[in-house]
C-alpha positions in Angstrom: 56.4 149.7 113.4 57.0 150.7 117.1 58.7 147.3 117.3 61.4 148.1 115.1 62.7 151.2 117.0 62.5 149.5 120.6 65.1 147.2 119.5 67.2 149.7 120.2 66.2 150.9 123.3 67.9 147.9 125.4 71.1 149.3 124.2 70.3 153.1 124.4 69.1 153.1 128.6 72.4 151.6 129.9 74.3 154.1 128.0 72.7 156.9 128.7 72.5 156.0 132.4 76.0 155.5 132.8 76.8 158.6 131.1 74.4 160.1 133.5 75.8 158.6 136.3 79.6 159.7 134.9 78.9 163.3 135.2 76.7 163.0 138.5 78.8 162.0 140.6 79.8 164.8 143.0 76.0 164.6 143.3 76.0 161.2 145.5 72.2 161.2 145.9 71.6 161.9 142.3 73.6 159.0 140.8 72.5 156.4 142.9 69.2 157.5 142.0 69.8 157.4 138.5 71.3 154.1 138.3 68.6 152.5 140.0 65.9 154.5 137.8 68.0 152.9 135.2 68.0 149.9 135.9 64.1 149.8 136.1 63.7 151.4 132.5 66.1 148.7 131.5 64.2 146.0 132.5 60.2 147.8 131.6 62.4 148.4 128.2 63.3 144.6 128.2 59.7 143.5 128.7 58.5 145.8 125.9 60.6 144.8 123.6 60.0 141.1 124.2 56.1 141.6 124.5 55.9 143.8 121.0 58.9 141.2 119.2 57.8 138.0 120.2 55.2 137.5 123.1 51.7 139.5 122.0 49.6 138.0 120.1 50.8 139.7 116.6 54.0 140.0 117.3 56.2 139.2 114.0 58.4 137.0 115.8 61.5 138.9 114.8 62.9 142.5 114.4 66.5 143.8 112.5 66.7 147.2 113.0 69.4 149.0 110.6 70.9 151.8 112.6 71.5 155.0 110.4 69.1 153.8 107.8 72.2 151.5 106.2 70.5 148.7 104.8 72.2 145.0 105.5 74.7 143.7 105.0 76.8 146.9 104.8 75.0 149.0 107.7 75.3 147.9 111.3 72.2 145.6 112.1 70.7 144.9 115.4 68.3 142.0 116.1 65.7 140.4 117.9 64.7 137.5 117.7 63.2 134.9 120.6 66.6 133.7 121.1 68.3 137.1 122.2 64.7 138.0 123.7 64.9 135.2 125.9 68.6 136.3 126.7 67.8 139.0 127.0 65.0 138.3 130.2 67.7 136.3 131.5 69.8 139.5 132.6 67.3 141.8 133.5 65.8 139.1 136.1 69.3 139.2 137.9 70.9 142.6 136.6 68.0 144.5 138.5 68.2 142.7 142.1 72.2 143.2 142.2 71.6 146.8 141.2 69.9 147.5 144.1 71.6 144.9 146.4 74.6 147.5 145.3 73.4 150.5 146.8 73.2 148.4 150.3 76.1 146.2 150.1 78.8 148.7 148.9 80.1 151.7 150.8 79.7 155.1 150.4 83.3 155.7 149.4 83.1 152.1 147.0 80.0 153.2 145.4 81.8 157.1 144.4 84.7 155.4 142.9 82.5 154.8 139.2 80.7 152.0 140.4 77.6 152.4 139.1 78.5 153.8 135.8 80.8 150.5 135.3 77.8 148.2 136.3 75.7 149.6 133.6 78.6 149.8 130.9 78.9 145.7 131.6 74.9 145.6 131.4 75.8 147.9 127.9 78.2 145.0 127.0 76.3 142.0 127.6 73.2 143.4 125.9 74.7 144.4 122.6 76.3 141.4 122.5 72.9 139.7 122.2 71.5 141.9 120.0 74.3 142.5 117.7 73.8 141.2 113.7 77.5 141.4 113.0 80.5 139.7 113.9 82.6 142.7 114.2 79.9 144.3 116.6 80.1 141.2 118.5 83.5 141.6 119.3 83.6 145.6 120.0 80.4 144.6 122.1 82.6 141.7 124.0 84.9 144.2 124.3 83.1 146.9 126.0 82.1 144.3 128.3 85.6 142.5 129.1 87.1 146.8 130.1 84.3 147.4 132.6 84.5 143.5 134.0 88.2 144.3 134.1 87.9 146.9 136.9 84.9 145.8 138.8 87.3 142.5 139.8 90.0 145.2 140.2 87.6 147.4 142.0 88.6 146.7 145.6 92.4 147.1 144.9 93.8 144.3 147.0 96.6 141.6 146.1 94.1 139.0 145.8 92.2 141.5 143.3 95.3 142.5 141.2 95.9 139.2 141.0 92.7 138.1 140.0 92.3 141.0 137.4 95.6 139.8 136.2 94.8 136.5 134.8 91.6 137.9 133.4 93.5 140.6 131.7 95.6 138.1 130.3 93.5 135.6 129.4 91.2 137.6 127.6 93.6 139.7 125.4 94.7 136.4 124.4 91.0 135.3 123.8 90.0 139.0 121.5 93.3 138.7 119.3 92.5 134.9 118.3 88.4 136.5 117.7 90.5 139.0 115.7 92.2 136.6 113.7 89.3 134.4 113.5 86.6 137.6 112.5 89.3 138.7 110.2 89.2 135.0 108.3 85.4 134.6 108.1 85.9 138.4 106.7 88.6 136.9 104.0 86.7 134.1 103.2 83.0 134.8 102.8 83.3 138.9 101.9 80.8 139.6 105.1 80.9 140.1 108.5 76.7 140.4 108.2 75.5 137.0 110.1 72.5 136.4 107.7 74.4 137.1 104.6 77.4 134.7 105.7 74.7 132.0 106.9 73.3 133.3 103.5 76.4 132.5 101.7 77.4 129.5 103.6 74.3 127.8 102.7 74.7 127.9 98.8 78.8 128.2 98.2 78.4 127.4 94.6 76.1 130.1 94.1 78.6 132.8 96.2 81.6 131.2 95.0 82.8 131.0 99.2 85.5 128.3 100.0 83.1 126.9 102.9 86.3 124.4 104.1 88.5 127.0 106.2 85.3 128.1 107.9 85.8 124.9 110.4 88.9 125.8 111.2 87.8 129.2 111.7 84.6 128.7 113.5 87.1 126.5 116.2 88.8 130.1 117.0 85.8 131.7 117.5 84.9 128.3 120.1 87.5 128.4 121.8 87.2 132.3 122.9 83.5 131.8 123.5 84.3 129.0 125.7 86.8 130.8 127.0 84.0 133.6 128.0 81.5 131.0 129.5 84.2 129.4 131.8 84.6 125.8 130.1 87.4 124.0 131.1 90.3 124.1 130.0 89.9 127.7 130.2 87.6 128.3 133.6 91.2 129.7 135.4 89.6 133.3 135.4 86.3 132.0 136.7 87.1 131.2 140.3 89.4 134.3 141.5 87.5 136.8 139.4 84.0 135.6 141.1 85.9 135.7 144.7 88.0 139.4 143.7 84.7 141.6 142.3 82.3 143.1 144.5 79.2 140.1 145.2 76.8 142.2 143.2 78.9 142.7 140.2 79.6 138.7 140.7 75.8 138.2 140.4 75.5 140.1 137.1 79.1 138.6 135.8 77.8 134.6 136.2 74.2 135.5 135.5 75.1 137.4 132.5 78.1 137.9 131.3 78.8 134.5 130.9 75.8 133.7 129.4 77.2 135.3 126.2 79.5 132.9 125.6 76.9 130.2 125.6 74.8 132.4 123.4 77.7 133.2 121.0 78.2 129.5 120.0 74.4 128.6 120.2 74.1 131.7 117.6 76.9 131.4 115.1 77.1 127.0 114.9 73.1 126.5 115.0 72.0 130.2 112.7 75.1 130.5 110.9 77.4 128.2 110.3 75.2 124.9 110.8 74.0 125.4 106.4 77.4 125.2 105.3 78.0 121.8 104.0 81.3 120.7 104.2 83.2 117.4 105.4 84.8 117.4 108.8 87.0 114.0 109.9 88.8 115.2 112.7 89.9 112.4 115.7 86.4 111.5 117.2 84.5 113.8 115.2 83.0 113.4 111.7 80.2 114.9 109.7 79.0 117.1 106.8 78.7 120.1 109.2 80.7 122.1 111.6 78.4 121.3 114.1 80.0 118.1 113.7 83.1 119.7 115.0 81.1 121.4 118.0 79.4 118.1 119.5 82.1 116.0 120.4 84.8 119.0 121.8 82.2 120.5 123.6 80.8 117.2 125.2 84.1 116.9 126.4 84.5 120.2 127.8 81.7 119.9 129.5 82.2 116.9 131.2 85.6 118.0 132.6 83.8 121.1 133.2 81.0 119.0 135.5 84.0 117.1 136.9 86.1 120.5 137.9 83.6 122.5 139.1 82.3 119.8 141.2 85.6 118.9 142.7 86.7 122.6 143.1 83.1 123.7 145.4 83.9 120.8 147.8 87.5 122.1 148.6 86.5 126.1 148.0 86.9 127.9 151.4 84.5 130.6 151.4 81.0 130.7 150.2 81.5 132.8 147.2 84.3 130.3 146.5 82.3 127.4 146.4 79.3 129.1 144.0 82.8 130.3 142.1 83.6 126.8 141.5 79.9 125.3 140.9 79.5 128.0 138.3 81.8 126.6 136.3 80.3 122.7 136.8 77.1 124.1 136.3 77.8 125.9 132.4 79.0 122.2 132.1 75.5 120.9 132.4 74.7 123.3 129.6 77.6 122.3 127.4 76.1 118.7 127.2 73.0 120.0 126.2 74.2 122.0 123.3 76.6 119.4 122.6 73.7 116.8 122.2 72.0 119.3 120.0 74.8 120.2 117.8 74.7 115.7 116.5 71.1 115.2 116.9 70.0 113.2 114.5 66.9 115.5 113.8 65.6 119.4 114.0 63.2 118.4 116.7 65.9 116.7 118.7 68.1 119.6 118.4 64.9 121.7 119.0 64.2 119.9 122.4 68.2 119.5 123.3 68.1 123.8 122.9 65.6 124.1 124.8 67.1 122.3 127.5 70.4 124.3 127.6 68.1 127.6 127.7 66.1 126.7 130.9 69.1 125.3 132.7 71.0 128.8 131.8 67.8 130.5 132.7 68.5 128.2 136.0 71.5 129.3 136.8 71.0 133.1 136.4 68.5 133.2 138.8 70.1 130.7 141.3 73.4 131.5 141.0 72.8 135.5 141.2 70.7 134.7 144.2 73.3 132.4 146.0 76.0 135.1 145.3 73.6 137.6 146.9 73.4 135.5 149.8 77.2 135.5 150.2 77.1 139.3 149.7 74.4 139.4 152.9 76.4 137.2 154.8 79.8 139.4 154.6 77.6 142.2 155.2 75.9 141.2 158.6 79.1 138.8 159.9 82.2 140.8 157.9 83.2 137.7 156.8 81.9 135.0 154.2 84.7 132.2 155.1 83.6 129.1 156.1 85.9 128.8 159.0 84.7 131.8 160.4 81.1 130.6 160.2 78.6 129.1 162.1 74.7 128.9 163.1 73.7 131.1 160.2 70.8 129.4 160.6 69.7 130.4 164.0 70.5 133.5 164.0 69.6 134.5 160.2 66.5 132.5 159.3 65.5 134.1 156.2 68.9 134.2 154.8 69.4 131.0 155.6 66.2 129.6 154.1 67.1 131.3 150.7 70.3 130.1 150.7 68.4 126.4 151.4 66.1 127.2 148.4 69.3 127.9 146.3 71.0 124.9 147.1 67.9 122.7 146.5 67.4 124.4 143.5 71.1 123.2 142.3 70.3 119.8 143.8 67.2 119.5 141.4 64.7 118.7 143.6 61.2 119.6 142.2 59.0 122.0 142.1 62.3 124.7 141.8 64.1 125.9 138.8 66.9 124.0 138.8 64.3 120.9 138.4 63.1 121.3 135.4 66.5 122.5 134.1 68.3 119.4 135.2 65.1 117.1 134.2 65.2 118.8 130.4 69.2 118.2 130.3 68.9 114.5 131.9 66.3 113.8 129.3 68.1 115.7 126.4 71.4 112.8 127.3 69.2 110.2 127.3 67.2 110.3 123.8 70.9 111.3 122.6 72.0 108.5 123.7 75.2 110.7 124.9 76.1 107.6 127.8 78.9 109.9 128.5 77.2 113.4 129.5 74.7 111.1 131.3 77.0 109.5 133.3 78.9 113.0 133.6 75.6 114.6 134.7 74.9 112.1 137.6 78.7 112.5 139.1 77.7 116.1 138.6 74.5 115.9 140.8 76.2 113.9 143.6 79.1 116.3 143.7 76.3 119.2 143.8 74.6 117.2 146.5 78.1 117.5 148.8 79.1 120.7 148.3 76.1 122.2 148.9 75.6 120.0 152.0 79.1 121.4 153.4 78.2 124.5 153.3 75.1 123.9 154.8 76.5 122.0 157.9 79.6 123.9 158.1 78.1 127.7 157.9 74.6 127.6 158.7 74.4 124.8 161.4 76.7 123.8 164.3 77.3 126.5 167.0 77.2 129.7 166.5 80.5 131.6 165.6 81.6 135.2 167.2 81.5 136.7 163.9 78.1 135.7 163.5 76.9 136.5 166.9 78.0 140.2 166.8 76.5 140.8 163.1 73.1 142.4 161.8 71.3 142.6 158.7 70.2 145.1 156.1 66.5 144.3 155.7 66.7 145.4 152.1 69.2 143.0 151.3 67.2 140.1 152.6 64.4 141.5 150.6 66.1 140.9 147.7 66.8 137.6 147.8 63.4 136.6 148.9 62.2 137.8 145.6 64.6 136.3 143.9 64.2 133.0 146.0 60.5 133.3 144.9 61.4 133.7 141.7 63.3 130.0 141.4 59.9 128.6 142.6 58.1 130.5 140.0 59.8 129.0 137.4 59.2 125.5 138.2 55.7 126.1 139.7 54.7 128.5 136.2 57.2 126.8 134.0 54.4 126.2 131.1 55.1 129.8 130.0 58.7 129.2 130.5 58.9 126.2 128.5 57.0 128.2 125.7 59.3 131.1 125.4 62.3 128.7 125.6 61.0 126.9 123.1 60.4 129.6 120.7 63.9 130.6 121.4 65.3 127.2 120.7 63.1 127.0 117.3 64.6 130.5 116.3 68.3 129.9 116.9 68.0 126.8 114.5 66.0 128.2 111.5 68.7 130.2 109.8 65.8 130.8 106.8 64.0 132.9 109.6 66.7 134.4 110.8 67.8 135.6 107.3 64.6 137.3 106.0 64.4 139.1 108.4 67.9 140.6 108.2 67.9 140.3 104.6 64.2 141.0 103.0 65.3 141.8 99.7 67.9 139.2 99.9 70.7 141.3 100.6 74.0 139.3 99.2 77.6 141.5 99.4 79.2 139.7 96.6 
């Protein structure tokens, strides 16, 4: 099937463009053109992929693709399914606009120091990261994307950059030893690092003769780096100075993206993998006959603290890209409680529904949160400056600009018909029929924290009289053509969000039906023991 071999081809254009893009660079003209052709084929290869997988009318719903001809669980498997599709949408829509915000917002001199070859070795990163059938892979994936996110914060070499890069550095190394240790585990423990054949094996222990016990303990390593990736508190230090240090279009691809693959990662191994093993877990607050029994509880708290941080953080940040900095971080909290409802409902369709919620809110956040750090890149482009001291009258003097940054805040705020609506109506309603009193509570501080950083902003850097800074500036047309597409696209989510709600659905439905997952990985029922 043509299907089978364009699995592939997500992973195959990024590489070869920033290979490309390597050895053209004393051809200025040449490499920007190639990254931006690039980045197109990237997303029609995106779209083609999701059409043939899961979208047309007979598509099978899911594809592995063995690389080499290795059959699973020995060869190295890649898959689609509607879960990574749907991830996989989620970084085209905002790895595409920050491409070619890039080539307007950077300098000549920035953009011949390897930045476009960096930009698509992260887009490389994230996207075998979702495709990826393997734990290993997943790591050497995370990898890949953690060396080129290392020197895009780096990238403009300042203090405030070193510093930044510094804690990222640290915090990360950190983060891939304990994956290490926690891979390595799983590894001793099952006999596979295949997904399917250690959801396989997890499911029937007696049968595989696996220990299914330590995998609790292990699965909490493999959390805690995730959450780690996705900027949860207690481990969101990174999030903040590495946001403020990179350059805004990198920024846009690092929260749209990157970070999205620490939600997927722990969406993909609790709910596919490790939600079959039976096994009893009494910790303090958290019991069950599942590791997701583990996952609810921690990660509701997480999340909350996450809500509360972020929240209190934006209010206090002082500079634009500050305060989306800190609301990134409050706004993966939003998403925590979802999958944290999911991971104790009492039911598949209430962990179907609670899924689903987390997916639109992410999908949400990409395209708001890409947009508003867009808007923060225009903004230092026309005034030099994106501190809220310095600021003043944006409004006046930058209409357009201003009026996407107004969608983008209403969009966080909730208000309907925008994305960030139907996102924040699905994750309200997901706390409610869980009963989760405390997430609900959590998401209403949330919302009225949202509701005053957002308005600070507004007043302080877009109204009032207007400052020298942005008196004397100008803007790049392009650059506020990019973020009316993008602003258009937050409305076309809520306005067209049937579709949306169907795709997220069928993404939700795959990441919980493990038996899907598995024959498709595993059609002649694979096993490695």
């Amino acid at each position: 099937m043509v299907a089978d071999h364009l699995v592939i081809a997500p992973l195959l254009v990024p590489l070869v463009t920033a290979t490309v893009a390597l050895l053209t660079r004393r051809w200025p003209a040449v490499r920007t053109g190639t990254a931006l052709f690039g980045g197109v084929v990237y997303a029609a290869t995106v779209a083609a992929v999701v059409w043939s997988v899961v979208l047309a009318p007979d598509a099978p719903g899911a594809v592995a693709y063995q690389l080499g001809g290795h059959a699973a669980p020995f060869g190295i498997t890649l898959v689609v399914d509607a879960l990574s599709a749907f991830m996989l949408v989620l970084t085209a829509a905002i790895a595409v606009p920050a491409l070619v915000f890039s080539q307007r917002y950077l300098r000549r001199e920035d953009q011949d120091v390897f930045y476009y070859p960096l930009y698509h070795f992260l887009l490389l990163g994230i996207t075998g990261s979702f495709l990826t059938g393997d734990l290993f892979n997943l790591f050497v994936w995370f990898e890949v994307m953690l060396m080129a996110s290392y020197v895009l914060i780096s990238f403009y070499g300042g203090p405030k950059h070193t510093r930044a890069t510094l804690w990222f550095l640290v915090l990360n190394i950190v983060g891939s030893a304990v994956m290490l240790v926690a891979i390595g585990g799983l590894y001793a423990t099952t006999g596979t690092l295949n997904m399917a054949d250690m959801a396989q094996q997890l499911a029937d222990p007696a049968a595989s003769g696996v220990p299914v016990a330590p995998v609790v303990g292990l699965s909490g390593l493999l959390f805690a780096v995730f959450a780690l990736k996705a900027g949860l508190v207690p481990f969101h230090f990174w999030v903040p100075s590495a946001y403020t240090a990179a350059p805004m279009p990198a920024t846009a691809l690092l929260a749209g993206g990157s970070k999205k693959v620490g939600v997927y990662a722990i969406v993909r191994l609790y709910f596919t993998v490790f939600s079959e093993a039976t096994v009893p877990v009494s910790l303090p607050g958290a019991s069950g006959d599942s590791p997701l029994a583990f996952l609810g509880p921690v990660l509701l708290v997480m999340a909350i603290a996450s809500i509360a941080v972020g929240g209190a953080g934006a209010i206090q940040a002082g500079s634009l890209e500050g305060v989306f900095a800190y609301s990134s971080i409050g706004q993966v909290g939003f998403i925590g409680v979802a999958v944290a409802v999911a991971a104790v409902a009492p039911d598949a369709a209430a962990r179907n529904l609670a899924l689903l919620a987390a997916l639109v809110f992410a999908l949400h956040h990409t395209l708001t949160k890409g947009m508003l750090f867009l808007v923060a890149g225009t903004v230092r482009s026309a005034t030099g400056t994106s501190r809220l001291a310095d600021l003043g009258g944006l409004a006046g003097r930058y209409p357009v600009v201003s009026g996407t940054f107004f969608v983008g805040a209403l969009s966080l705020v909730g208000i309907p018909p925008l994305s960030g609506f139907v996102g924040k109506f699905l994750v309200f309603d997901t706390a409610l029929r869980g009963e989760a009193l405390a997430g609900g509570v959590a998401l209403l501080v949330g919302s009225v924290l949202t509701i005053a950083y957002a308005t600070r902003a507004w007043t302080v850097a877009f109204w009032g009289d207007r400052s020298t800074a942005v008196h004397h500036g100008g803007r790049d047309s392009v650059q506020v053509a990019i973020l009316v597409v993008l602003a258009l696209a937050v409305v076309g989510v809520g306005v067209g969000f049937e579709g949306v709600y169907r795709f997220a659905d069928a993404a939700a439905t795959a990441a919980t039906d493990t038996d899907a997952y598995v024959e498709v990985v595993l059609p002649d029922g694979g096993g490695s023991s």
